[in-house]
Each structure stands twice: as structure tokens, then as C-alpha cells.
C-alpha positions in Angstrom: 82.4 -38.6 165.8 79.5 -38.0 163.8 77.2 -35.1 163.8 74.2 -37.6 165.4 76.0 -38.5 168.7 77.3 -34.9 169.5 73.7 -33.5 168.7 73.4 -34.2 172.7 76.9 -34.4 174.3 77.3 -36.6 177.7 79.8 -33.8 178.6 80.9 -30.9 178.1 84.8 -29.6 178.2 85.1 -26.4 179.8 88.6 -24.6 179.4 89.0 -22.1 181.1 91.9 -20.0 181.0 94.4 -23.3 180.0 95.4 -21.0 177.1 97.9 -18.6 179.0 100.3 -21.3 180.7 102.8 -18.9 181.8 99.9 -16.9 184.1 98.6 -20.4 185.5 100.0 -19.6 189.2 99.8 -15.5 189.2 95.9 -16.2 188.7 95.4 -18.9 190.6 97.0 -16.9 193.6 95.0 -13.9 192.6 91.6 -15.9 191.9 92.0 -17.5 195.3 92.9 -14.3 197.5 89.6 -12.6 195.7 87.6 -15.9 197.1 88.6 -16.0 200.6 88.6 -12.0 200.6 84.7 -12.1 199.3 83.4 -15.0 201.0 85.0 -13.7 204.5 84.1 -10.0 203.7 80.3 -11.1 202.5 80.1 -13.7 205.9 81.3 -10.4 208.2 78.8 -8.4 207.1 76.1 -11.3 207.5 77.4 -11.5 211.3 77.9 -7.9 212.3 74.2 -7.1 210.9 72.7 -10.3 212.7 74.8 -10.0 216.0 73.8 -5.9 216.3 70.2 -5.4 217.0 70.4 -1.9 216.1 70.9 -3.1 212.1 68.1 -5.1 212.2 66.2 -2.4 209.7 64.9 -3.1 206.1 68.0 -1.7 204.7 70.7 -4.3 206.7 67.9 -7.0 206.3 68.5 -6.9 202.3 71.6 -6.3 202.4 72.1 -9.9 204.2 70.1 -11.3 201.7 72.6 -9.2 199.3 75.6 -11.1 200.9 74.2 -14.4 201.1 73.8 -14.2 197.5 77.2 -13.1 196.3 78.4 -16.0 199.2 76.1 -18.3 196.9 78.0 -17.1 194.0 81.5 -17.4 194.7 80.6 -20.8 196.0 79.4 -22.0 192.8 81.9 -21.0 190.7 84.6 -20.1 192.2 86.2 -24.1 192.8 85.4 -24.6 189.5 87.7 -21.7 188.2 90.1 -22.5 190.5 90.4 -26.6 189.7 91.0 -24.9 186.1 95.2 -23.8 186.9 95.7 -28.0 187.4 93.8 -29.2 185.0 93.8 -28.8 181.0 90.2 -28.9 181.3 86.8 -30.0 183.5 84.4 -32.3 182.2 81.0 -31.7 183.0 78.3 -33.6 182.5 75.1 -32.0 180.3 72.9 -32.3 182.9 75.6 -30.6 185.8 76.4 -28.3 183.3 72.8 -27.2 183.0 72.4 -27.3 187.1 75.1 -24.6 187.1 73.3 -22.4 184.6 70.2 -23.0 186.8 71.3 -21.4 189.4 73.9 -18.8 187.5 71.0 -17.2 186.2 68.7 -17.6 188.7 71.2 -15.7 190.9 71.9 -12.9 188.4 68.2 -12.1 188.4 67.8 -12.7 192.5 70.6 -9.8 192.5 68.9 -7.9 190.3 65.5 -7.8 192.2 67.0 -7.2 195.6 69.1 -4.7 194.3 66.0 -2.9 193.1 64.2 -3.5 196.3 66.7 -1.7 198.0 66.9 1.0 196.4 62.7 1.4 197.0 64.1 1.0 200.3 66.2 4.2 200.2 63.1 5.9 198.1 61.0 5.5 201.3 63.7 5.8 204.1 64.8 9.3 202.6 61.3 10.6 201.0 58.5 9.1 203.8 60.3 8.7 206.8 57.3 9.5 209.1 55.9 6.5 207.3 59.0 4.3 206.8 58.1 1.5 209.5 54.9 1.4 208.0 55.5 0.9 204.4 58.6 -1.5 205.5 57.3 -3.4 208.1 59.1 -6.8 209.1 56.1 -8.5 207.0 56.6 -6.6 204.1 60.3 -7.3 203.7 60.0 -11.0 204.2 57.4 -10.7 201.0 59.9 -8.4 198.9 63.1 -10.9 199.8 61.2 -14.0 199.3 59.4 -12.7 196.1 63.0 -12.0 194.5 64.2 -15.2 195.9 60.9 -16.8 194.2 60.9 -14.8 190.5 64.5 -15.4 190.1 64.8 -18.9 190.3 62.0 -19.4 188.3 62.7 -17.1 185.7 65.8 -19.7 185.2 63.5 -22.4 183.9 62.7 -21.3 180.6 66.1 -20.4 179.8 67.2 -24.0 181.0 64.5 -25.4 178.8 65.2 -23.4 175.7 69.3 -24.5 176.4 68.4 -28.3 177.0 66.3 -28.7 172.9 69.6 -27.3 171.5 72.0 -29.3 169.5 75.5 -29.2 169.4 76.9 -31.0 166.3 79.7 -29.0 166.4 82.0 -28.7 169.7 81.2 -29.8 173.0 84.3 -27.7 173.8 82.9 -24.6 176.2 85.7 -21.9 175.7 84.4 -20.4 179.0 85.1 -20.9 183.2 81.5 -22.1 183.6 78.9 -23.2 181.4 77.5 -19.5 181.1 74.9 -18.9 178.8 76.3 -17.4 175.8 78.6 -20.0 175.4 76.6 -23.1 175.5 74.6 -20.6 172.4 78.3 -20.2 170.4 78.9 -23.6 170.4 75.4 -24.7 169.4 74.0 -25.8 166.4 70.6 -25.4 166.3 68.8 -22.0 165.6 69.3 -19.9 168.6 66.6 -17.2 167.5 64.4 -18.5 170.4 67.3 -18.6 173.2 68.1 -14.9 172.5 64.9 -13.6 172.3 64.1 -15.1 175.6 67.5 -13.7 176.5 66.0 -10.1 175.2 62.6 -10.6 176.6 63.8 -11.3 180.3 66.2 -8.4 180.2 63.8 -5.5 179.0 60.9 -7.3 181.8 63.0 -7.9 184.5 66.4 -5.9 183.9 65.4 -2.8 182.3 62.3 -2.4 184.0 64.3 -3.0 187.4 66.4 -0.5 186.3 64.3 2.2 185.0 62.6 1.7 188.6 65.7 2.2 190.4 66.4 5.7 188.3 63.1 6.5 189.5 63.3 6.0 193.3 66.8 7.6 193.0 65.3 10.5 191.3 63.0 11.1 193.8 65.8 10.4 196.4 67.6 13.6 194.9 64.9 15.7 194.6 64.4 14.9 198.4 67.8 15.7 199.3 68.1 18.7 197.0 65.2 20.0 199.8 67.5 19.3 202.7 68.9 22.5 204.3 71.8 21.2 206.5 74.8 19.9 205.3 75.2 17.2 207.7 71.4 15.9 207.2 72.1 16.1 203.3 75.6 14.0 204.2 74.1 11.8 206.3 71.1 10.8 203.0 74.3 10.4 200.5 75.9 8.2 203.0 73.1 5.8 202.9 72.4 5.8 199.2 76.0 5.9 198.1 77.2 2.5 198.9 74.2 0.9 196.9 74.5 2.9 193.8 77.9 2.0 193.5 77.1 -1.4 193.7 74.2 -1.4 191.3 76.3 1.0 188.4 78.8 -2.1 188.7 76.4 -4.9 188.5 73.7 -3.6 185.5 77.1 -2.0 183.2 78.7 -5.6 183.5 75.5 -7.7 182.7 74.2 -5.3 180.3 77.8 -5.8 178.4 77.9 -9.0 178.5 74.2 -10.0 177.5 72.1 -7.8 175.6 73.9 -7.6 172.5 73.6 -10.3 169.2 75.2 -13.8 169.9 78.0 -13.2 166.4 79.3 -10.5 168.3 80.7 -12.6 171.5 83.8 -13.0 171.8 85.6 -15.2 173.9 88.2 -13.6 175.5 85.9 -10.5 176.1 83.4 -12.8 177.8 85.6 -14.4 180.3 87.0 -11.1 181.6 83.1 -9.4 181.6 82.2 -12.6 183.6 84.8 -12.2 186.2 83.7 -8.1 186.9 80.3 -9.5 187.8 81.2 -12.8 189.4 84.5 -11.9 191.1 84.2 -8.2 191.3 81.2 -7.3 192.4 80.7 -9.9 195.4 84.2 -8.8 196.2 83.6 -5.0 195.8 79.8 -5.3 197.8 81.6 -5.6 201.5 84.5 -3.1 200.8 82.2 -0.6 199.5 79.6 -0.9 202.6 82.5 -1.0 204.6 84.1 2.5 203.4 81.2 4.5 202.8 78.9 3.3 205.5 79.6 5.2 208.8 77.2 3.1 210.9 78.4 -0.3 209.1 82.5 0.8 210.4 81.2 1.5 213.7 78.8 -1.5 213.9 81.6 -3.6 212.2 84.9 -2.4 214.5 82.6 -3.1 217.6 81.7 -6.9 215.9 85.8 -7.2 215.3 86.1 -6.1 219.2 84.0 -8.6 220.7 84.7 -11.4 218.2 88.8 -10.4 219.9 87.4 -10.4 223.0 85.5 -13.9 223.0 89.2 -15.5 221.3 91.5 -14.2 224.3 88.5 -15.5 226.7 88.6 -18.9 224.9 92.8 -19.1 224.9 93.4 -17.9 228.4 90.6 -20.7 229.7 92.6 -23.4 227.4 
């Protein structure tokens, strides 16, 4: 095929992991178990927080959002993965494959945001709690979920647009589980100078700056704490901050692995398994780690479980 009519490909080939054979089933099993575990983990927490009004507060109200997100994830990519383990490989179409980046990346920097958000959350909760209600009214909360929602999604555009002017003379083989970004880039053609630099230039305004706010409010968080005479009150902050910090050291070591560093350095292999601790592991980790280190979230969650018991014996005994 000459280098003319693969300069824009009617499909891509995406691989997978068809190059181990012999771990086809173990990771199918273990790819499927993580999505069932995160999509009924991430759908609990939406339920217990919706069907309690006493977690209707900012931080549960992001925290939703949180879940719904990682729900949107796994739901993306997830079948995809999966249909890999019977097939040798998934044709996409160039324009599918660039809907799936759309929203990929538009999703990566939704977490971001509302990740930060929450931790400004924790910043006022813990640092102006006379004024807490106040600062994060209901209004103000719609704004901040919506306005993460809104820059994220459209902060995929130009990325999509850089990605769709490329040409790829070479291989329309992605040696990936999705068409992520960095691949599409290894496999191109064209000059990518403008693709990374956009790459670069998102992270630093959006990622670094996201983070270097959430050091902040943390800062201040512990300074706050540090002031805190009782051990209980001082256990009681932690509890609330702990669950989220974990989260977000996951999330931004992953991304920050797999993205801000020079396009010859990627390597395949590398990339699938950084992929998966920020596609597979963090959705799964976000409802396991609320789960163990939020007190109120294990009482608000066991008395969810109790009447969700309660309603199936009700609904047998009538049958």
C-alpha cells in the first residue's frame, strides 16, 4: 500500500495485549472482575450519597460527580479491552477512534478539575468552617462541577484537531488497548512538534497548575490541623482529607508518567501497563479507599446495604 492512501487510514488496528497468548484467560478474568468491581463500587457510592440526605454536602456532591466519571470511564474502555482476549485485533474506524480520544482526554482533565475542586473543598471545610455554607453554597458547587465538566471537554478539541492533520504513512497498527494519545503520535508520520507542545502546554495550565493549587489548599489544611488541640478533632480533619489525597497521589503520579515526557522515549509495553493504573486502578481504588478511610461513608454505606436487604426480602416474601 503506498505511502498516499495510508497518509489517512479508514481504520485503525488496535492490539492490545494479543502478544501474550498464554495470559489471554488469567486477564480477561482479572480485567473483567476489576470492571464489575468498579462500576458496582463507583454506582454504590452514587446511591448511598443520593439516598442519605445527610451526605448531601459539597464534599459527597463532588464526589458523585467523582464516581460518575470513573463509571464513564470504565464504560468506555473497558468492552473494548475486554473484546481484545477473542479477537487478534479491533478495527476502528479513524473517525471512532478519534471519538474515543475525545472523550479519553476530555475525562482525564474532568478528573483533574474536580479533583482540585475538592480539595478547595477540604481547604474551606477545615480552615473557614464558620463560613463553609457560605463559600460552598448549592449554587456555587453546581458552577465548580459544571465548569470542570465544561473546560474538560473542551480542552479535548484542540488535541483532537492537532491528531486529525496527522499522517500516518507508516502503520495504522496502534500497539495500544485504545487509541490513547501517545500512540496515534508513535505511529505518525507527520512532525508531531505541535501535538506535544499542546500536550506540554495543557499539562503545565491545567495539570500543574491544578496541582500546585491542591499543595496549596493542603498546606493550609495542615497548618490548620497542626493548630488543633484534641486528638479526636485532629483525627476526625485527617479522616476527611485522607481518602482524597490518596486518590489524587495515584491519579497525577500515573498521568504525569505517562504524558509529560518526549514522544522517543514511549515505550509500548510501559504504556499499556501506566494506562491501566489510571484507567483500571484508580476508578477501582476511588470506592475502596472512601470506603476504608471514611467513617461516615461505612456508616452511611452499611445502613444503604441494610435497607437495599430490607426492600429484597420485602419484594420475595410478597412474590
Amino acid at each position: 500500500m503506498n505511502k498516499e492512501n495510508l497518509s489517512s487510514p479508514e481504520y485503525f488496528l488496535i492490539v492490545g495485549f494479543s502478544g501474550i497468548p498464554q495470559l489471554q484467560i488469567p486477564l480477561f478474568v482479572a480485567f473483567l472482575i476489576v470492571y464489575l468491581l468498579t462500576l458496582v463500587g463507583n454506582l454504590l457510592i452514587l446511591t448511598t450519597t443520593y439516598s442519605n440526605s445527610h451526605r448531601h454536602t459539597p464534599m459527597y456532591f463532588f464526589l458523585t460527580h467523582l464516581s460518575f466519571l470513573y463509571i464513564c470511564y470504565v464504560t468506555v474502555l473497558f468492552p473494548q479491552l475486554l473484546a481484545h482476549f477473542f479477537l487478534d485485533g479491533i478495527k476502528v474506524s479513524f473517525t471512532e477512534c478519534l471519538l474515543q480520544l475525545f472523550f479519553f482526554l476530555g475525562m482525564v482533565t474532568v478528573e483533574v478539575l474536580i479533583l482540585t475542586v475538592m480539595a478547595y473543598d477540604r481547604y474551606v471545610a477545615i480552615c473557614n468552617p464558620l463560613h463553609y455554607t457560605t463559600i460552598m453554597s448549592k449554587a456555587v458547587c453546581m458552577w465548580l462541577a459544571a465548569g470542570s465538566w465544561g473546560v474538560g471537554l473542551i480542552n479535548a478539541v484542540p488535541h483532537i484537531v492537532f491528531v486529525s492533520k496527522l499522517s500516518f504513512c507508516n502503520s495504522h497498527i496502534i500497539d495500544h488497548f485504545f487509541c490513547d494519545l501517545t500512540a496515534l503520535l508513535k505511529i505518525s508520520c507527520s512532525g508531531t512538534f505541535n501535538n506535544e507542545a499542546l500536550i506540554y502546554i495543557s499539562g503545565v495550565v491545567i495539570g500543574i497548575t491544578s496541582f500546585i493549587l491542591i499543595i496549596i489548599s493542603y498546606s493550609k489544611v495542615a497548618a490548620s490541623i497542626m493548630k488543633i488541640k484534641s486528638k479526636s478533632g485532629k483525627d476526625k480533619a485527617l479522616s476527611t482529607c485522607a481518602s482524597h489525597l490518596t486518590v489524587v497521589v495515584l491519579f497525577f503520579a500515573s498521568l504525569c508518567s505517562m504524558y509529560m515526557r518526549p514522544t522517543s522515549t514511549y515505550s509500548t509495553t510501559d504504556n499499556k501497563i501506566m494506562s491501566l493504573s489510571y484507567v483500571a486502578v484508580t476508578p477501582l481504588c476511588n470506592p475502596i479507599i472512601y470506603c476504608l478511610k471514611n467513617t461516615e461513608f461505612k456508616k452511611a454505606l452499611r445502613k444503604a446495604s441494610l435497607i437495599m436487604i430490607l426492600q429484597i426480602r420485602c419484594i420475595i416474601s410478597k412474590c
